[in-house]
N, C-alpha and C positions, 0 to 999 in steps of 0.2 A: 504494500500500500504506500500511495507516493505522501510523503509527512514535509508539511510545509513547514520552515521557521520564518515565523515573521511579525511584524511590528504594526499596530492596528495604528492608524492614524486618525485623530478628530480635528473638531476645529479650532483647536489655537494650537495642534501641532502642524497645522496646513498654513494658518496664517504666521507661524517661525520660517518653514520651507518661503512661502512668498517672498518674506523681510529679509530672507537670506540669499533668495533667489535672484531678488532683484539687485544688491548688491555685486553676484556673481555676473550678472546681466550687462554691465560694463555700459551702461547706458541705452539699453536695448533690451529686447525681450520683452517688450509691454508693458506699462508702468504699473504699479501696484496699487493704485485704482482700481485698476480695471480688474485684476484677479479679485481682490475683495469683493467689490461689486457684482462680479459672476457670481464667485459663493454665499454673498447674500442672497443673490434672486434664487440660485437652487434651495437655498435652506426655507425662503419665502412660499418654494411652490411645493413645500412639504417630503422631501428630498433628507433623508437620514446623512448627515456631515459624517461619513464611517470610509473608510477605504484601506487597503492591506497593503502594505509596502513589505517586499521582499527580499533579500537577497540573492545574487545571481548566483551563486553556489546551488540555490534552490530550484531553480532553473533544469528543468529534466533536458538531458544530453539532444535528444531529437524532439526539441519544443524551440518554439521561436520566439521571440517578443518585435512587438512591431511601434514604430513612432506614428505619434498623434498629436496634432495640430489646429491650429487657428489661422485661415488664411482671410485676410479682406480689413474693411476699416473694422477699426475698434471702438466708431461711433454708430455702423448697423451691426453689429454684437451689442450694443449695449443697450438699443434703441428700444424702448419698455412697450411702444404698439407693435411691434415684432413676438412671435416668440422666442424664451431663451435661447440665447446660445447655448449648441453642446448638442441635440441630437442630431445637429449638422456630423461633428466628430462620430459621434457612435454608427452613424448612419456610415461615415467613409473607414471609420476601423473594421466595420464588417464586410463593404467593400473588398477593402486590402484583404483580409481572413479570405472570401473567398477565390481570390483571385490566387490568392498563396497556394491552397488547396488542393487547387487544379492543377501546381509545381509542386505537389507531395508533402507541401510546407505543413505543418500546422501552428498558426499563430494562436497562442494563450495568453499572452500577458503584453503590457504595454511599458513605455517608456518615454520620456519626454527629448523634445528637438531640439529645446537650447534652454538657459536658464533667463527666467526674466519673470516680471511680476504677476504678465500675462498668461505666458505660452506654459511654463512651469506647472500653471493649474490644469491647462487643459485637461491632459490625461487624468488626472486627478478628476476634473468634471465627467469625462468619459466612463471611468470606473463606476463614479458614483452612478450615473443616471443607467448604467450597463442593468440594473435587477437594483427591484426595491429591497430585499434580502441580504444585508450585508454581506454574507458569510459567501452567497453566490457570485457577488461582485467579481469582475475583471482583476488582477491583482496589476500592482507596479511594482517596476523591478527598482532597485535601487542603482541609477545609470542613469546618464543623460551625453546623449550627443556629441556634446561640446565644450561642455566645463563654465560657455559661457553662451553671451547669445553671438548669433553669426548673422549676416546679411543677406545671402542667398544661398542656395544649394549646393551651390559650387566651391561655398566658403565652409563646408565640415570634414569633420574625420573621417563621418561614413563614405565620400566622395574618395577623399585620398590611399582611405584602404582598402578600398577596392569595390566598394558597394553604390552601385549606380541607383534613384530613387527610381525601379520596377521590380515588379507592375507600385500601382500608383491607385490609391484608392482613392476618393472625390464621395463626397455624401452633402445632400441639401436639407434645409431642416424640415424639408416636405417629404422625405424622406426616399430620395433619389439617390442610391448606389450607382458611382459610378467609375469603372475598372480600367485603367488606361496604361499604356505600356511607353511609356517615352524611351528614344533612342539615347538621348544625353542629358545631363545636369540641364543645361539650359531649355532643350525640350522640355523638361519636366515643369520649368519654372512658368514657364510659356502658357502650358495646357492649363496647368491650373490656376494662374492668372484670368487668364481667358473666361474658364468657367467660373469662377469666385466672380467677377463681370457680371457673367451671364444670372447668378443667383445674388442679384441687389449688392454684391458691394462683403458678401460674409458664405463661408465653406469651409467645409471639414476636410483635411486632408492627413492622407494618412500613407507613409513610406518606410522603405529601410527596415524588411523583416530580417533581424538577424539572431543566432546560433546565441548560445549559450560562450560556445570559442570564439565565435565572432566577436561578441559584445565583450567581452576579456580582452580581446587582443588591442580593441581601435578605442573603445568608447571610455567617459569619464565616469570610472567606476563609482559607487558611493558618494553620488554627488547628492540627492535628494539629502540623504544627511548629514554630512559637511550645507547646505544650505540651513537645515534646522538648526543644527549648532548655531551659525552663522545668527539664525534668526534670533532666536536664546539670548544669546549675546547682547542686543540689540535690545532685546526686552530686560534684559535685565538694567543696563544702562538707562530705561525709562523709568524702573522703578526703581532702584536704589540712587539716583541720582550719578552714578558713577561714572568718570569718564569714559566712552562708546571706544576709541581705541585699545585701550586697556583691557575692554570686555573683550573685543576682539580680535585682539594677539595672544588669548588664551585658548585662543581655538582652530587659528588658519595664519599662515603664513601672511602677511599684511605687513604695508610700511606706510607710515604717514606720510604725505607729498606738502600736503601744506593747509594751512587754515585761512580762510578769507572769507570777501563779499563778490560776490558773482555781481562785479559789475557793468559788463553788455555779454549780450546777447545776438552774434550776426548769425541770420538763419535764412537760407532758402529751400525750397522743395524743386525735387530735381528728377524725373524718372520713377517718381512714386515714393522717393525716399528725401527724408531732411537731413538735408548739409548745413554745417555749420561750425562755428568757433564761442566756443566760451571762455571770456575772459574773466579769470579773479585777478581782484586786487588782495595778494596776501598780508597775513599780521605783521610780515616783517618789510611793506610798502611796496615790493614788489611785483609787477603781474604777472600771472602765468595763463597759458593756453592750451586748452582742449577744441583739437578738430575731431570732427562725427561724422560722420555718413550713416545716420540712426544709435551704431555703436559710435562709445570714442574708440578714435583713433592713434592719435597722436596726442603726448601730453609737452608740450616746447614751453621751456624758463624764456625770461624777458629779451635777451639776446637769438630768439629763433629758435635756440640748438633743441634736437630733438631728446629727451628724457627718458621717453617710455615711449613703446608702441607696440598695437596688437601684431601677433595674439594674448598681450600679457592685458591686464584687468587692469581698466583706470575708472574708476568709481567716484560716486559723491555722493555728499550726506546730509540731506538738511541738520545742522547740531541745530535751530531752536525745535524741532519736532522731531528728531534722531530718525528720521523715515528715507531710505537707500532714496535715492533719483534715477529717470531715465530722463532721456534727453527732452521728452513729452514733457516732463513735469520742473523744468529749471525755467526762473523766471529771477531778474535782475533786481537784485536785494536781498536775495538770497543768504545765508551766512553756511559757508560750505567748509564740509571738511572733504579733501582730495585723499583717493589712497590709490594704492600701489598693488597689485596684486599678481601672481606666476599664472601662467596658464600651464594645463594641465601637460606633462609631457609629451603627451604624442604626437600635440603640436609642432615639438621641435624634432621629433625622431627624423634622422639624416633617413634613414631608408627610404621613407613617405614623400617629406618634405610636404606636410600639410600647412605649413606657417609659409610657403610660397604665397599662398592662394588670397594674404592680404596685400599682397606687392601691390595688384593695381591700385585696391582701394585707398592704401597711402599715397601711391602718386599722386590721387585723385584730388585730395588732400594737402600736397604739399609736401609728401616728404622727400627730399633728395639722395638720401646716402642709403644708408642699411638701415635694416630694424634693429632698434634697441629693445634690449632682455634683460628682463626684472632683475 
């Protein structure tokens, strides 16, 4: 008999994963709005807050886990004369399941696409609306993609290790499966594009069914809980009053960059994505700069020189309300704490060479020499 270990999650271990998520999110992945705000309306529409997060050890050898997503704005997701989001997702995870099927696959359990305050929930929303029945529920693997959030398809692990996103599940919240096979990364980006269009603007998408050894070899193991810690952390610094970096270098690798006021804000929309530069003025007068293309990018002291760059983690923090940022939610006046963070190895493994795949995006951006490593 197959024996699961694993760790039940409610809701304020879901809203730790968020607060830690969105920090890991690097300025992307959905701002932590919008995941609360999901899991209010599921808990509103009578939706038990219960979901089973696993271990990939527990993972049986010929069982798959498959990624699940949010594709389209994150104003028709939230839009309240709409139905919930989330059986858009369930609707394209079973897609995927049976498209996998018919390749001998069988998908059981889910995992998340990148980390951010958004996307981190989905599968979480998935599982939950998966059976009223907790205990029947979808399980989540303890994994996630990319250690952070990523830009396009073309920009993750499961691309560089060798896992093209087919077949390609697609689901509508009128509950439309739909199974698609893209030739490449950017085919994939394309199709689903197109169709999230064609269903107002919000779609379930669902890719990247991998192995038990697959998800070992390429992906960011143990991230859901490094995210909770992360969260933890955070909470705890709201309630004891305690400095937030302090909490937070008792639990992940982190360096403080600097303290300031987010004093402008240059922003354009570009291809469906916001570019732009955020300048602080920090405590010690000096300004420093953050380029985005939705993540940041680049983090450049007063003289240009670049600092930091992805795939390493450049984060910020409202300190008057200790609440992680994405780039959605930075507004000028802000009192920001800047930090520093490693991304996960795989990114730099010389075999892969997955940390190529931000070259353009820094060009894009401004950066001229090499990438800088935490």
């Amino acid at each position: 008999m197959e024996v699961i270990i694993m760790k039940r999650l409610y809701e304020q271990d879901i809203l730790e994963i968020l607060y830690g998520a969105t920090l890991l999110g690097a300025g992307g992945g959905g701002p932590l709005k919008f995941g609360i705000d999901m899991l209010n309306r599921a808990k509103e529409e009578g939706n038990e807050i219960a979901v089973d997060l696993i271990d990939i050890e527990e993972v049986g050898e010929d069982d798959y886990c498959a990624m699940v997503a949010a594709l389209g704005s994150p104003v028709a997701m939230l839009d309240t004369s709409l139905p919930m989001f989330g059986p858009d997702a369930v609707y394209a995870f079973k897609a995927f399941q049976k498209a996998s099927l018919a390749e001998g696959k069988k998908v059981k359990y889910l995992y998340s696409g990148e980390m951010g305050g958004m996307n981190t929930f989905v599968p979480i929303l998935v599982a939950i609306l998966s059976d009223k029945d907790v205990d029947k529920r979808i399980k989540l693997v303890d994994a996630d993609s990319n250690g952070r959030a990523v830009p396009e398809l073309n920009t993750t692990l499961n691309s560089f290790y060798g896992h093209p996103p087919t077949p390609m599940g697609l689901g509508s919240v009128n509950g439309d499966e739909i199974a698609v096979y893209p030739v490449s990364d950017h085919a994939g980006e394309q199709i689903a594009r197109q169709m999230c269009m064609l269903y107002d603007m919000r779609i379930g998408f669902s890719t990247w069914g991998m192995s038990k050894a697959e998800i070992k070899e390429a992906l960011a193991l143990g991230c859901i809980s490094k995210a909770q810690q992360i969260g933890k952390a955070i909470f705890a610094a709201k309630a004891n009053g305690t400095d937030v970096m302090e909490e937070l270098k008792k639990v992940m690798e982190i360096r403080e960059f600097c303290r300031g006021t987010l004093e402008k804000l240059d922003l354009r929309q570009e291809g469906g994505f916001d570019f732009g530069t955020t300048v602080v003025k920090g405590e010690d007068g000096k300004k420093y700069y953050i380029d985005f293309k939705n993540e940041n990018l680049i983090l450049r002291d007063e003289d240009g020189k670049a600092l930091l760059t992805a795939p390493e983690g450049i984060g910020t923090i409202d300190l008057d309300t200790l609440t992680p940022l994405t780039n959605a939610d930075t507004k000028e006046g802000q009192h920001l704490l800047v930090t520093m963070t490693p991304a996960h190895p795989n990114w730099w493994d010389e075999d892969h060479k997955a940390y190529t795949c931000w070259l353009p995006e820094l060009r894009k951006v401004g950066l001229e020499g090499d990438q800088v490593r935490y």
